[in-house]
C-alpha positions as CSV (number, residue, x, y, z in Angstrom):
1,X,0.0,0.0,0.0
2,X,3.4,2.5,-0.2
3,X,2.6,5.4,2.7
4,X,-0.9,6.6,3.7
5,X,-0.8,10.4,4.8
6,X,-3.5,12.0,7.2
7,X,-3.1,15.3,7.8
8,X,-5.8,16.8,10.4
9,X,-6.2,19.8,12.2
10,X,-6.9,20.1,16.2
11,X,-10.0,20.9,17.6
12,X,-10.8,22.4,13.6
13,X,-12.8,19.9,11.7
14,X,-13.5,22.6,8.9
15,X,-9.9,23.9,8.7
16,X,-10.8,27.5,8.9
17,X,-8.3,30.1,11.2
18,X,-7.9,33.5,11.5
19,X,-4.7,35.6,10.5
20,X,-2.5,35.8,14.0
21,X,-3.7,32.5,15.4
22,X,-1.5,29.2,15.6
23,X,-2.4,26.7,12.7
24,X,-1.8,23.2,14.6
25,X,-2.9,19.5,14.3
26,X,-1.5,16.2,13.4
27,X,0.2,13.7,10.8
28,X,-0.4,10.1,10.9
29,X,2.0,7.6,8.6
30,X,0.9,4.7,7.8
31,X,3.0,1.9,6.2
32,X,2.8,-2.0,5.9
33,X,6.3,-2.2,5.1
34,X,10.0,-0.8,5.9
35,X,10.1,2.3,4.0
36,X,14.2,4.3,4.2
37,X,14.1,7.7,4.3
38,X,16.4,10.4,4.9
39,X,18.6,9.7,7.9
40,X,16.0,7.4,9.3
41,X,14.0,4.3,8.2
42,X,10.0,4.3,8.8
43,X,8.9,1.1,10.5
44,X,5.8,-0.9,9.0
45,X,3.2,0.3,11.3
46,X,1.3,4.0,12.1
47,X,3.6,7.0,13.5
48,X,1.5,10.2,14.7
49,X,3.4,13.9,14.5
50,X,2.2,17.1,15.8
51,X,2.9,20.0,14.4
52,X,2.1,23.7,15.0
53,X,2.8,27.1,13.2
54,X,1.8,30.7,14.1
55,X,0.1,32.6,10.9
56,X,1.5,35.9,10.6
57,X,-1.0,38.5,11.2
58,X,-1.1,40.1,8.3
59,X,-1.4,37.7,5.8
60,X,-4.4,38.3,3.4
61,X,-7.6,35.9,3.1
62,X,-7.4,33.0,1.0
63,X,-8.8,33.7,-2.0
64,X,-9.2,31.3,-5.2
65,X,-9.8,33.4,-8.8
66,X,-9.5,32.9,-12.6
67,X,-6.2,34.5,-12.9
68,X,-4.2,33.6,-9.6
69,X,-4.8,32.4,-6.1
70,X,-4.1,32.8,-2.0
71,X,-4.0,29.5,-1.2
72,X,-2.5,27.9,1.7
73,X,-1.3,24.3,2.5
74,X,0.1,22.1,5.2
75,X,2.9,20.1,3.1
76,X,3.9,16.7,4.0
77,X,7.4,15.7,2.6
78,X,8.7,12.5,2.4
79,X,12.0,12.0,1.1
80,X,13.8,8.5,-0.1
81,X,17.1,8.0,-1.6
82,X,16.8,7.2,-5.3
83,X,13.6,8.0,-5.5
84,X,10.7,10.7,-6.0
85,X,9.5,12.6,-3.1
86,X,6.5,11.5,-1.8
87,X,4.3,15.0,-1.3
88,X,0.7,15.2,0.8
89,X,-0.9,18.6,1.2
90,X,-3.9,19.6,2.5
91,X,-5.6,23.9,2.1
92,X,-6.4,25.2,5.0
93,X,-9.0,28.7,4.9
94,X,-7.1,31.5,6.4
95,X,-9.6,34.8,7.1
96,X,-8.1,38.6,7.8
97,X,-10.1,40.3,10.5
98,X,-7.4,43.4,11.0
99,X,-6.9,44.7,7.8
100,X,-6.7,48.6,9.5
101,X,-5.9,50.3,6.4
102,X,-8.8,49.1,4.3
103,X,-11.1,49.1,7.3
104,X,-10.5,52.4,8.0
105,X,-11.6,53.7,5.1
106,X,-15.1,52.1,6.5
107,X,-18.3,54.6,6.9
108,X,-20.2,54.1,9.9
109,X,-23.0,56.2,8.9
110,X,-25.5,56.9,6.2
111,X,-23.6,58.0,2.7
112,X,-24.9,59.2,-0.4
113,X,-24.2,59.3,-4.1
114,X,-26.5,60.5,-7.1
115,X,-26.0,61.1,-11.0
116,X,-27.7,62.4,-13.7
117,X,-28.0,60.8,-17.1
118,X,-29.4,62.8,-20.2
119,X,-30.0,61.1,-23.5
120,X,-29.5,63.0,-27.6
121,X,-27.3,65.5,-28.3
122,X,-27.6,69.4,-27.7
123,X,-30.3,70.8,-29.2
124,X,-32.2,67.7,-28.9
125,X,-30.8,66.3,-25.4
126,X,-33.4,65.0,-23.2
127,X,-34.5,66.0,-19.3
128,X,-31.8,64.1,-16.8
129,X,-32.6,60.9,-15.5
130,X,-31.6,61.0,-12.0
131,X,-30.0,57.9,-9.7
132,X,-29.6,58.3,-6.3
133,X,-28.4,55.7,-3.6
134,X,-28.5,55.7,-0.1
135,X,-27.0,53.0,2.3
136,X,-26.9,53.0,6.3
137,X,-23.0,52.6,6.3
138,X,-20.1,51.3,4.1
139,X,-18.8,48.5,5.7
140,X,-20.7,45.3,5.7
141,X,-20.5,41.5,6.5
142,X,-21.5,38.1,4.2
143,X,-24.4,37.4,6.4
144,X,-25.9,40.7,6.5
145,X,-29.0,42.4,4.5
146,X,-27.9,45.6,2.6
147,X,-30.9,48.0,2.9
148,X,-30.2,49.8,-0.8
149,X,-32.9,53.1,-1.1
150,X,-32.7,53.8,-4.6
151,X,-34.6,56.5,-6.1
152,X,-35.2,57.3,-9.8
153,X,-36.7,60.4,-10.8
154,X,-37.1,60.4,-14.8
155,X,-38.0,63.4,-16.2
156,X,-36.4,62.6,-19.8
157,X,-39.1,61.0,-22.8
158,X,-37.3,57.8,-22.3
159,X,-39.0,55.1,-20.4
160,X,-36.5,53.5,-18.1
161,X,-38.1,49.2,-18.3
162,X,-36.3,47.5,-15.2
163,X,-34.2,48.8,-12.0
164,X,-31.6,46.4,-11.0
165,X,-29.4,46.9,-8.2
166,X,-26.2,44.4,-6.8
167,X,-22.9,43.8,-5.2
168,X,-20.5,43.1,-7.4
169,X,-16.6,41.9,-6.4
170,X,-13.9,43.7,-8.7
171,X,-10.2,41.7,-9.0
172,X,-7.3,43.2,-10.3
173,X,-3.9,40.6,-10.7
174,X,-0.5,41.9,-10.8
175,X,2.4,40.2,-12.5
176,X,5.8,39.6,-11.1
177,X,7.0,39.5,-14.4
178,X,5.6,43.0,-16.1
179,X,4.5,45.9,-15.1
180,X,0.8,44.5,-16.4
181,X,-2.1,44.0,-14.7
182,X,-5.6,42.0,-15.5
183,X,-9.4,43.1,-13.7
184,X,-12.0,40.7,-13.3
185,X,-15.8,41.5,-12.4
186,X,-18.2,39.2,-10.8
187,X,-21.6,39.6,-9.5
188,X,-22.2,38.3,-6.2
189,X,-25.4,39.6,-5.7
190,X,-28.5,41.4,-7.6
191,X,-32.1,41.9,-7.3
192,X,-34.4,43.6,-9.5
193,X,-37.6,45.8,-10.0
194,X,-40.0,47.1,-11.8
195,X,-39.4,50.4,-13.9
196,X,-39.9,53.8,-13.8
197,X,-42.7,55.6,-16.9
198,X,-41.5,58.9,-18.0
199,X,-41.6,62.2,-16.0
200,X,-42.1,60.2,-12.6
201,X,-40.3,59.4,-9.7
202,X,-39.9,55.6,-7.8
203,X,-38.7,54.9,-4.5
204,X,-37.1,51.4,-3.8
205,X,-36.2,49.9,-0.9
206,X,-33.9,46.7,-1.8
207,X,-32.7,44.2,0.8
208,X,-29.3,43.3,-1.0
209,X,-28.4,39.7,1.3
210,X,-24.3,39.5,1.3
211,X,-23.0,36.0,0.6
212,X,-19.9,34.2,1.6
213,X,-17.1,36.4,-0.1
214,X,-13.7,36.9,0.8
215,X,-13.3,40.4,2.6
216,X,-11.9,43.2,0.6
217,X,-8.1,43.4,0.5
218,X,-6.1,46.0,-1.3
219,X,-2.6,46.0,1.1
220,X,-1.9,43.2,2.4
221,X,-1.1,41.2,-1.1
222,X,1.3,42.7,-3.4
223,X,-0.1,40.6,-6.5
224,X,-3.9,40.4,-5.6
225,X,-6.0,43.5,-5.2
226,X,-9.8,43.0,-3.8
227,X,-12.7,45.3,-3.9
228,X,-16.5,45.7,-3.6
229,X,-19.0,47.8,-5.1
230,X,-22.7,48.2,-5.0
231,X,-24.3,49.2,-8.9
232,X,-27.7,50.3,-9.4
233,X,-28.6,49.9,-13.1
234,X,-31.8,51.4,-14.6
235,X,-32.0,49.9,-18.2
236,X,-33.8,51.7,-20.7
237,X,-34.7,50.2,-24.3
238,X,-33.5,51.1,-28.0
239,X,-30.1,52.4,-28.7
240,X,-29.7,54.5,-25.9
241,X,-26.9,53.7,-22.7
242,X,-28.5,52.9,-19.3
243,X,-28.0,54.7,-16.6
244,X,-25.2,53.4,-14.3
245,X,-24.7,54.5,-10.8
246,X,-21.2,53.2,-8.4
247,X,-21.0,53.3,-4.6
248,X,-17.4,51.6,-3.4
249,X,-18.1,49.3,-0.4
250,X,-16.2,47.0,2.0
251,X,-16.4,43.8,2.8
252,X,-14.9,42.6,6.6
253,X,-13.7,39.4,7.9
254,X,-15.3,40.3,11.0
255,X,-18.5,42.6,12.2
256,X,-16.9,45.8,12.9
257,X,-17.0,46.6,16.8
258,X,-14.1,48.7,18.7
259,X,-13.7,45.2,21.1
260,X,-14.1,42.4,18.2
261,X,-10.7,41.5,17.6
262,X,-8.8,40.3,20.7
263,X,-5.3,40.3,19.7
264,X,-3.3,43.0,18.1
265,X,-1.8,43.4,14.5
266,X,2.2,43.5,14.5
267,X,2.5,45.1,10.5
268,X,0.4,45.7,7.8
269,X,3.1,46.0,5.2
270,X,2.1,44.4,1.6
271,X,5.4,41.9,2.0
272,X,5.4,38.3,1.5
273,X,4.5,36.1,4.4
274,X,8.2,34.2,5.0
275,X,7.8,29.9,4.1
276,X,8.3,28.4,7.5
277,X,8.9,24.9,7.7
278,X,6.4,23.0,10.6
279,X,8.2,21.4,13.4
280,X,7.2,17.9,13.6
281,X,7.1,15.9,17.2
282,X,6.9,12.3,17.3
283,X,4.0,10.4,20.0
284,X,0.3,11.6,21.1
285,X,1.6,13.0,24.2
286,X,2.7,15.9,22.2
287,X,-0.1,17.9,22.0
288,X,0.1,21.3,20.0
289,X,-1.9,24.5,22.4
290,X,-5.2,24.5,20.0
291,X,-5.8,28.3,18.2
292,X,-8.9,29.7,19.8
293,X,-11.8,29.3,17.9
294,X,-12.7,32.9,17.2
295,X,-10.3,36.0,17.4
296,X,-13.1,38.5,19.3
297,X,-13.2,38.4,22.6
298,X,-15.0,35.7,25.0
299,X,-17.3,38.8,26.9
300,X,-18.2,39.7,22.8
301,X,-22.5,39.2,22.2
302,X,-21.6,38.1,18.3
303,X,-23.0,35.0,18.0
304,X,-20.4,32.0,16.3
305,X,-20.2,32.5,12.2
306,X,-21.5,29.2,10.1
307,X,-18.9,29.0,7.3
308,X,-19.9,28.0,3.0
309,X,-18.1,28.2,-0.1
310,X,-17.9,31.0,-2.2
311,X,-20.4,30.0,-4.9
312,X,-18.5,32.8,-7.5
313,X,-14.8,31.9,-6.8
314,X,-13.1,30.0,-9.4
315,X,-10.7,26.4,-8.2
316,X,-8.7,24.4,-10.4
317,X,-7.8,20.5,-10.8
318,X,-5.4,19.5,-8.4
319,X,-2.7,16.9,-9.5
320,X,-1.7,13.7,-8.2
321,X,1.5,13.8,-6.3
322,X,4.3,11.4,-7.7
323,X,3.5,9.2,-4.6
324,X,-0.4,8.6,-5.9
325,X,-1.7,10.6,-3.2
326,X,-5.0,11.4,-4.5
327,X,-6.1,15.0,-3.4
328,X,-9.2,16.8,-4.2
329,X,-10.5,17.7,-7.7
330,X,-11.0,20.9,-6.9
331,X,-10.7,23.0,-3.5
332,X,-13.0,26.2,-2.4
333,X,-12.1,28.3,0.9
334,X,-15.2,28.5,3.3
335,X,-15.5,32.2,4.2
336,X,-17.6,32.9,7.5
337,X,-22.0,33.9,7.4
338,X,-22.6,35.8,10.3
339,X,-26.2,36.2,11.5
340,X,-27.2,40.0,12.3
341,X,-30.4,39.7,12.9
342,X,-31.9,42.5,14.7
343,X,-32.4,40.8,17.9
344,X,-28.6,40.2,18.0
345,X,-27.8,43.9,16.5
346,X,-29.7,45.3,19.7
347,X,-27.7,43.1,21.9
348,X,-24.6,43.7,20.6
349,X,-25.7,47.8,20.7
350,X,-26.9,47.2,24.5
351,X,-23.7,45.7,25.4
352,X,-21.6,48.6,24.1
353,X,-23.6,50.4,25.9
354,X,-23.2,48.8,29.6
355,X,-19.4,48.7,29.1
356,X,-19.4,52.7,28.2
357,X,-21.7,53.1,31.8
358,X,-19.0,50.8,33.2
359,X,-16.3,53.4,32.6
């Protein structure tokens, strides 16, 4: 049967951790014959190893796209004399939650933007078709309900047909090799609505539902860039352009609360994460210290995240290692779902609150 690899993670069935925690759990060898490897020989029987590695703080969530990845892997190395190494891996989800210079950039209040759109040429141009969104704040969470007020007031002779409002992700990859770079847009979300007749105005009141996604990241991956925006659409029919209205928006790892995160970032600098090698210790007794489960605070009212793919990432084949390990077709990072309902909004707000009185 050669060498059967289980890799496992402690007290993390899932394999999800946050940036700054320690990534630990255990390798089990199996073998039903003497196998020589480097400087030792592995006996038939099973061997268990712990291992356990801290993952810098800032390194960005893993992220899976059409033109390059964030991926990360506990690698298993087995090395014989005269012959080819024998390679297990297994991903592992990491998830940023202190990304302080794209969260800053995070509105806690209500924002605006509005446009105007006119159709023709002077001395025929139309009345302006007007777009105007309002959100509560900037900053949201996969798990939450976007309430998108959109109004349309058409005074032009053109009949806008269908409103259509969504999230949509925006990539841009860098290359190492050029000073080139490649975007990449894909919806994540979208609802629609009736239209709007001429000269008339329309309120609407969308609840835009956030998905799993990856949080936004613009610093902390030199090669990688990823943003969020919110588009309202109102299509109109014949030759004319629809008009198109932008709002930027952020996705966070974490519900944003000035006590969520429990430990404190060391950088934020865009370099490269340095390869560390996992230290491997032989017997059960050996028992890694397990991350905790969630990197707010044990006195915090957010209730425990569920975790699901991404349904819009992309994930390719993954190859068979030269030792016929066979791994996964195809692997998605699971991105945390937070349930804010308004029960656990108020809670969260009363909280606050007591701790303020507290002080």
């Amino acid at each position: 049967m050669g060498i059967i690899c289980q890799i496992l993670f402690h007290n993390n069935t899932q394999g999800v951790f946050y940036a700054g925690q320690m990534v630990a759990g255990q390798v089990t060898l199996s073998t039903d014959k003497a196998i020589q490897i480097k400087e030792m020989a592995l006996e038939p029987g099973t061997r268990s190893y712990n291992f356990a590695c801290p993952i810098p703080i800032n390194c960005p969530s893993s992220f899976e796209g059409t033109h390059g990845r964030i991926r990360y892997m506990v690698d298993v190395n087995i090395i014989q004399p005269w012959k080819y190494d024998s390679i297990f891996s297994r991903a592992f989800t990491v998830i940023q939650v202190m990304d302080i210079n794209t969260y800053n950039s995070v509105s806690q209040v209500p924002v605006q933007a509005k446009t105007e759109k006119t159709f023709g040429v002077w001395p025929f141009r139309s009345d302006p078709l007007t777009l105007e969104l309002n959100l509560p704040q900037t900053g949201f969470v996969p798990g939450q309900t976007v309430p998108a007020n959109v109004l349309i007031g058409n005074e032009s002779k053109i009949r806008v047909h269908e409103v259509k409002v969504g999230l949509s992700m925006m990539i841009t990859y860098y290359s190492d090799l050029s000073s080139g770079s490649k975007c990449e847009r894909k919806s994540v979300a979208k609802l629609k609505a009736d239209g709007v007749l001429r000269n008339s105005r329309k309120m609407y009141d969308f609840q835009l539902m956030i998905p799993s996604t990856p949080p936004s990241c613009f610093h902390l991956c030199r090669i990688i860039k990823i943003g969020y925006q919110i588009e309202v659409v109102a299509k109109v029919k014949g030759m004319h352009i629809n008009g198109t209205l932008i709002m930027p928006v952020t996705i966070c790892g974490v519900p944003i609360s000035p006590s969520a995160v429990q430990y404190t970032p060391q950088s934020s600098g865009p370099e490269a994460p340095e390869q560390r090698a996992l230290t491997l210790i032989e017997g059960e007794g050996a028992f890694a210290p397990a991350a905790p489960p969630y990197p707010w605070s044990e006195g915090s009212t957010l209730s425990p995240p569920n975790y699901a793919e991404a349904m819009h990432s992309h994930s390719d084949s993954e190859k068979q290692s030269e030792s016929g390990n066979a791994q996964e077709k195809s692997y998605k990072p699971l991105y945390p779902v937070f349930d804010l309902s308004t029960s656990t909004v108020e809670k969260s707000k009363e909280a606050a609150l007591d701790k303020e009185e507290k002080k």
